[in-house]
N, CA and C atoms as a LAMMPS dump frame, in Angstrom:
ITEM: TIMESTEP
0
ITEM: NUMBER OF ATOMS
273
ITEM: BOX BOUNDS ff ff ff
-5.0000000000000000e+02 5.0000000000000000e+02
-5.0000000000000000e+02 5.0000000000000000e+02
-5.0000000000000000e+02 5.0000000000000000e+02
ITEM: ATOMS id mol type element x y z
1 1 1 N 0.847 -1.171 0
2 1 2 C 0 0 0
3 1 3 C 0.89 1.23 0
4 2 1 N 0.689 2.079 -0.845
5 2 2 C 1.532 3.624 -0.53
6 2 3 C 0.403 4.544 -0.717
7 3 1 N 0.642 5.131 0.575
8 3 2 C -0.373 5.933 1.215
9 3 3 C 0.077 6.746 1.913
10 4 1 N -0.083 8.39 1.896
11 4 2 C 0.583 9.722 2.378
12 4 3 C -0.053 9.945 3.966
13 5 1 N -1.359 9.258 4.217
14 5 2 C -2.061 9.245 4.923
15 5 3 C -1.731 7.978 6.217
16 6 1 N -1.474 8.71 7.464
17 6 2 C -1.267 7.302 8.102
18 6 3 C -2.067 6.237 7.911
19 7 1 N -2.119 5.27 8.221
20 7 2 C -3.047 3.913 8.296
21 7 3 C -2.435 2.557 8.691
22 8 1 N -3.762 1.718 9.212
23 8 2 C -3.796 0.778 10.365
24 8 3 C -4.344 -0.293 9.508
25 9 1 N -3.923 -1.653 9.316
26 9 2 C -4.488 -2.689 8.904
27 9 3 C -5.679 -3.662 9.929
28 10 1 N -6.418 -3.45 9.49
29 10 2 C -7.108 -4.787 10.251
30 10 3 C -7.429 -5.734 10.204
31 11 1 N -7.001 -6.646 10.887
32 11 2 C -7.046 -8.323 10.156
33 11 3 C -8.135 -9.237 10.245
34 12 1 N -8.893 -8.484 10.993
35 12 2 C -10.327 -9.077 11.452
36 12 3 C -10.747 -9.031 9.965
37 13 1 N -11.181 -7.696 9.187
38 13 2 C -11.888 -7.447 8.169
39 13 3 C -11.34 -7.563 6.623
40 14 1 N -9.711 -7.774 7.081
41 14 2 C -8.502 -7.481 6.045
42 14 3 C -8.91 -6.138 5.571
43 15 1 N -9.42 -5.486 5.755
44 15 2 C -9.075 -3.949 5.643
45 15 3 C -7.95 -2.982 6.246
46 16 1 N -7.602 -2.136 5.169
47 16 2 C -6.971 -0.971 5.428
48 16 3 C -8.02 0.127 6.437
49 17 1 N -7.318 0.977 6.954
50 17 2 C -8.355 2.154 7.75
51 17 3 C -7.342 3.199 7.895
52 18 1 N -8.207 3.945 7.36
53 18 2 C -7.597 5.773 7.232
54 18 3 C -8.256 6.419 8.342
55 19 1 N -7.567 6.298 9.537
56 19 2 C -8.456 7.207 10.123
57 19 3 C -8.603 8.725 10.26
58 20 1 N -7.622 9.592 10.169
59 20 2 C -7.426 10.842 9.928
60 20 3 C -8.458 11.345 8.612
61 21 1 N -8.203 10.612 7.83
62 21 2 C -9.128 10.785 6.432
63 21 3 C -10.595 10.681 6.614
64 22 1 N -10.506 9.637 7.098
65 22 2 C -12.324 8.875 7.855
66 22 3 C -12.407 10.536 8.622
67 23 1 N -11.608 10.404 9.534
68 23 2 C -12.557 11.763 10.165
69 23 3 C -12.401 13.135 9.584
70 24 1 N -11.808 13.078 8.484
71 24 2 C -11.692 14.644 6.981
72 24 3 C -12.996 14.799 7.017
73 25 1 N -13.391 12.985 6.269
74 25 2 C -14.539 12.973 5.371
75 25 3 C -16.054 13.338 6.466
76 26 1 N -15.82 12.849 7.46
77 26 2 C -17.067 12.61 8.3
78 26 3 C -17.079 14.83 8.905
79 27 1 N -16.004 15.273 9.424
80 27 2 C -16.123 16.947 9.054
81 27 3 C -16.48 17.541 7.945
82 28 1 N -16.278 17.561 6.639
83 28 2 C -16.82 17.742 5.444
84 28 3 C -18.077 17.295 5.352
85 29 1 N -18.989 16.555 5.942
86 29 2 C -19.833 16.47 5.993
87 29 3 C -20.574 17.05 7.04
88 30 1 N -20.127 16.883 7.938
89 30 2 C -21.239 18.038 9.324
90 30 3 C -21.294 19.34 8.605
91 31 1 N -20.052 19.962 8.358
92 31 2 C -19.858 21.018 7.854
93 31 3 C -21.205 21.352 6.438
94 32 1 N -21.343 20.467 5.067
95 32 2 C -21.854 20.167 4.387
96 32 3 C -23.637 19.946 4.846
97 33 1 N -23.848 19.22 5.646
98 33 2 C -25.102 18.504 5.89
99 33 3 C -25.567 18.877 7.679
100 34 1 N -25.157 19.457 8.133
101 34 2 C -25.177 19.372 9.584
102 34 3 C -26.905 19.272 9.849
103 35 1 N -27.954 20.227 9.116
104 35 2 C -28.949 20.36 9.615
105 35 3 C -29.674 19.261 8.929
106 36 1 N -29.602 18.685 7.429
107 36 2 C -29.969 17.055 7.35
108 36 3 C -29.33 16.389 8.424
109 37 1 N -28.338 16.455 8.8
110 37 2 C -28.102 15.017 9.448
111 37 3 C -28.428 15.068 10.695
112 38 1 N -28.812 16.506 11.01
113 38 2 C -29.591 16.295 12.909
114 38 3 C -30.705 15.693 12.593
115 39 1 N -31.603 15.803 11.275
116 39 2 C -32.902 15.537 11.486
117 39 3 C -32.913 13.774 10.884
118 40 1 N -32.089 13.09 10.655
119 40 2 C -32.039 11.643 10.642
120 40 3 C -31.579 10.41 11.478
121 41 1 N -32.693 9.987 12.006
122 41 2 C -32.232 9.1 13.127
123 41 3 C -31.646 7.817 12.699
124 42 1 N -31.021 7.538 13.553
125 42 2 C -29.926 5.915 13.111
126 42 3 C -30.839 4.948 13.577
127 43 1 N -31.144 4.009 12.364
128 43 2 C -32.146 2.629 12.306
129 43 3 C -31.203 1.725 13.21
130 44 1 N -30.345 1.461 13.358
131 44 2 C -28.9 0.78 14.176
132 44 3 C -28.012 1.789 14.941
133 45 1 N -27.677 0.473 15.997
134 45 2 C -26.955 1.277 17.338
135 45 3 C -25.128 1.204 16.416
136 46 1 N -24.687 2.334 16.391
137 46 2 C -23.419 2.258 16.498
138 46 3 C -22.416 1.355 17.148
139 47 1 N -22.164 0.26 16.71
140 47 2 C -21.49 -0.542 17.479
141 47 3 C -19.842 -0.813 17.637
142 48 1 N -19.319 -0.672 18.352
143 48 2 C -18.154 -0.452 18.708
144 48 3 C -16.903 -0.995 19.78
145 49 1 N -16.014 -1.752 19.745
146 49 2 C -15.828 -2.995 20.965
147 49 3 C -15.922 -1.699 22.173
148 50 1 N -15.853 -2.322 23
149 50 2 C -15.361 -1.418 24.738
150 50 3 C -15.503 0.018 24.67
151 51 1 N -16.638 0.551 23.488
152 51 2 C -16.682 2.03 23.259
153 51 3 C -18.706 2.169 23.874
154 52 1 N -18.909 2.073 25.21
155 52 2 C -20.398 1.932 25.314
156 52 3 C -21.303 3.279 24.556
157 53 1 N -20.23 4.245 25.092
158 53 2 C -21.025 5.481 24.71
159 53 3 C -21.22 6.112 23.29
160 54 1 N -20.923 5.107 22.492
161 54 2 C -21.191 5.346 20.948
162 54 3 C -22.957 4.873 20.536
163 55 1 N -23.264 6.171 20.268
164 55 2 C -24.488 7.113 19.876
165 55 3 C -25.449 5.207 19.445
166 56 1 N -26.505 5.279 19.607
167 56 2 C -27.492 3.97 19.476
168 56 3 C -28.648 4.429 19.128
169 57 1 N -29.071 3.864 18.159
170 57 2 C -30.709 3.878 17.569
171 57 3 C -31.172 4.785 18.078
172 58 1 N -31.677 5.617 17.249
173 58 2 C -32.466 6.764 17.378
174 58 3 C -31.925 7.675 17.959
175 59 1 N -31.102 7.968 18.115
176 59 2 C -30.279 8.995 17.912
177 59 3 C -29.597 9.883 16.517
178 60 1 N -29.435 10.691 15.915
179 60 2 C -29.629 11.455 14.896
180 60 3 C -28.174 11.027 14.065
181 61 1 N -28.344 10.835 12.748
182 61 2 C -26.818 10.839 12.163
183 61 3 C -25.756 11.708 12.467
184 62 1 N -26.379 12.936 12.672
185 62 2 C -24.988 13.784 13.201
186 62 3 C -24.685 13.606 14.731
187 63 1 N -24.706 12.702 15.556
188 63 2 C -24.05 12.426 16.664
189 63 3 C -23.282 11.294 16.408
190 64 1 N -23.392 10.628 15.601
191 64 2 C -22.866 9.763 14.816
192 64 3 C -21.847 10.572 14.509
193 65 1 N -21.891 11.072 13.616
194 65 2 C -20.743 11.773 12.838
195 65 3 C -19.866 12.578 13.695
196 66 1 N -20.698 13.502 14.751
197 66 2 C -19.403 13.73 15.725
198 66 3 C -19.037 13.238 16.358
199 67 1 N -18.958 12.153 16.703
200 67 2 C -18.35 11.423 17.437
201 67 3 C -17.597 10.735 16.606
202 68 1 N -17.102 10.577 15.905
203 68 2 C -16.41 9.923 14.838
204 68 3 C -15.151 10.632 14.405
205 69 1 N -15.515 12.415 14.658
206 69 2 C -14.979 13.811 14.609
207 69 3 C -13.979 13.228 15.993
208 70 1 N -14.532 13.121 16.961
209 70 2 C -14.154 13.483 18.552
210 70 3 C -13.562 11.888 18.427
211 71 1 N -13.432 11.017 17.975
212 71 2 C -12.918 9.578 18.173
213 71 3 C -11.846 9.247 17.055
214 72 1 N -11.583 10.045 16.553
215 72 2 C -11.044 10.18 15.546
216 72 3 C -10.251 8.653 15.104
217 73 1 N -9.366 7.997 16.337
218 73 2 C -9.178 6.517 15.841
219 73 3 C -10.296 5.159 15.405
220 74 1 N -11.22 5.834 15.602
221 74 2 C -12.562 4.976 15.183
222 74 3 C -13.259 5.301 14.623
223 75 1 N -12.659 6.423 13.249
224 75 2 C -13.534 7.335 12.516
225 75 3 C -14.048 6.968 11.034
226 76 1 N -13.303 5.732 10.923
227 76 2 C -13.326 4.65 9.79
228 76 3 C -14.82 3.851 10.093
229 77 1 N -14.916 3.552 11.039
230 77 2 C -15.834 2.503 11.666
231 77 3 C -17.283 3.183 11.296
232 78 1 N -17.218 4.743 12.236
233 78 2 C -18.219 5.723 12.336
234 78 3 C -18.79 5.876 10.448
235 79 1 N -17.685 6.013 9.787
236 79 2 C -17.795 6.788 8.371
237 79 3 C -18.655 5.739 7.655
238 80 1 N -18.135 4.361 8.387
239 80 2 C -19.005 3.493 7.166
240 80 3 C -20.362 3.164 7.708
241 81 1 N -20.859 3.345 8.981
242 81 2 C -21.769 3.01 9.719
243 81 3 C -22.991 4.25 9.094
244 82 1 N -22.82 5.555 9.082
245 82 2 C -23.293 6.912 8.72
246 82 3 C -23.376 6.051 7.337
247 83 1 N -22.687 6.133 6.27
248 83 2 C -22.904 6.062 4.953
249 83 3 C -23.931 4.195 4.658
250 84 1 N -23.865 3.076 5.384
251 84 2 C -24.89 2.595 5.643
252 84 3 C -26.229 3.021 5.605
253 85 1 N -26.37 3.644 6.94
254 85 2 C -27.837 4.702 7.416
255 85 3 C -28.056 5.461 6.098
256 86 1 N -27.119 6.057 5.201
257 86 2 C -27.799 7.262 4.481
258 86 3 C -28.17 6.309 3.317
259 87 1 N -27.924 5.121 3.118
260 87 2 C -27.775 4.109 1.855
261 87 3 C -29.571 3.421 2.297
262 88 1 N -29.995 3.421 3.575
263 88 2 C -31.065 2.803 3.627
264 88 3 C -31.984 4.104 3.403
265 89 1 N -31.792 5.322 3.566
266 89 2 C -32.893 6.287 3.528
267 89 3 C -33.724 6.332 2.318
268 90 1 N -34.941 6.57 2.6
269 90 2 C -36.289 6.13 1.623
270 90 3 C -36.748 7.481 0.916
271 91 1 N -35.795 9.066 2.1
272 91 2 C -36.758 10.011 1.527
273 91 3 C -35.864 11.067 0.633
């Protein structure tokens, strides 16, 4: 992999994870969407190992997203969880 961007392999998923980037993308978006994404609640709890206080069902995509901002090593996790939620939206 050559990548300017730090990053962490994970072997659970064999994925790469950008997390600095993950949390670019997830700011570019509050920034972008902040008042859509207060008004969309998460169909799924954010799930996360030994992280309890990550945002759960029905709670709004943008707590999602900041916290992803504010967790920044788990901002990969957050980014794909948000883009999930916006992939099921109907409206």
């Amino acid at each position: 992999m050559d990548c300017t961007s730090p990053y962490h392999y994970d072997a659970r998923t064999q994925t790469y994870h950008l997390p600095i980037l993950s949390a670019d993308l997830l700011t570019r978006m509050k920034i972008a969407s902040q008042t859509h994404l207060s008004q969309i609640p998460m169909q799924k709890d954010l799930v996360i190992e030994r992280m309890d206080h990550a945002p759960k069902a029905g709670a709004s995509l943008l707590e999602a997203v900041e916290f992803g901002i504010r967790e920044s090593f788990v901002s990969p996790l957050v980014l794909e969880h948000v883009l999930t939620e916006l992939g099921t939206q109907r409206q």
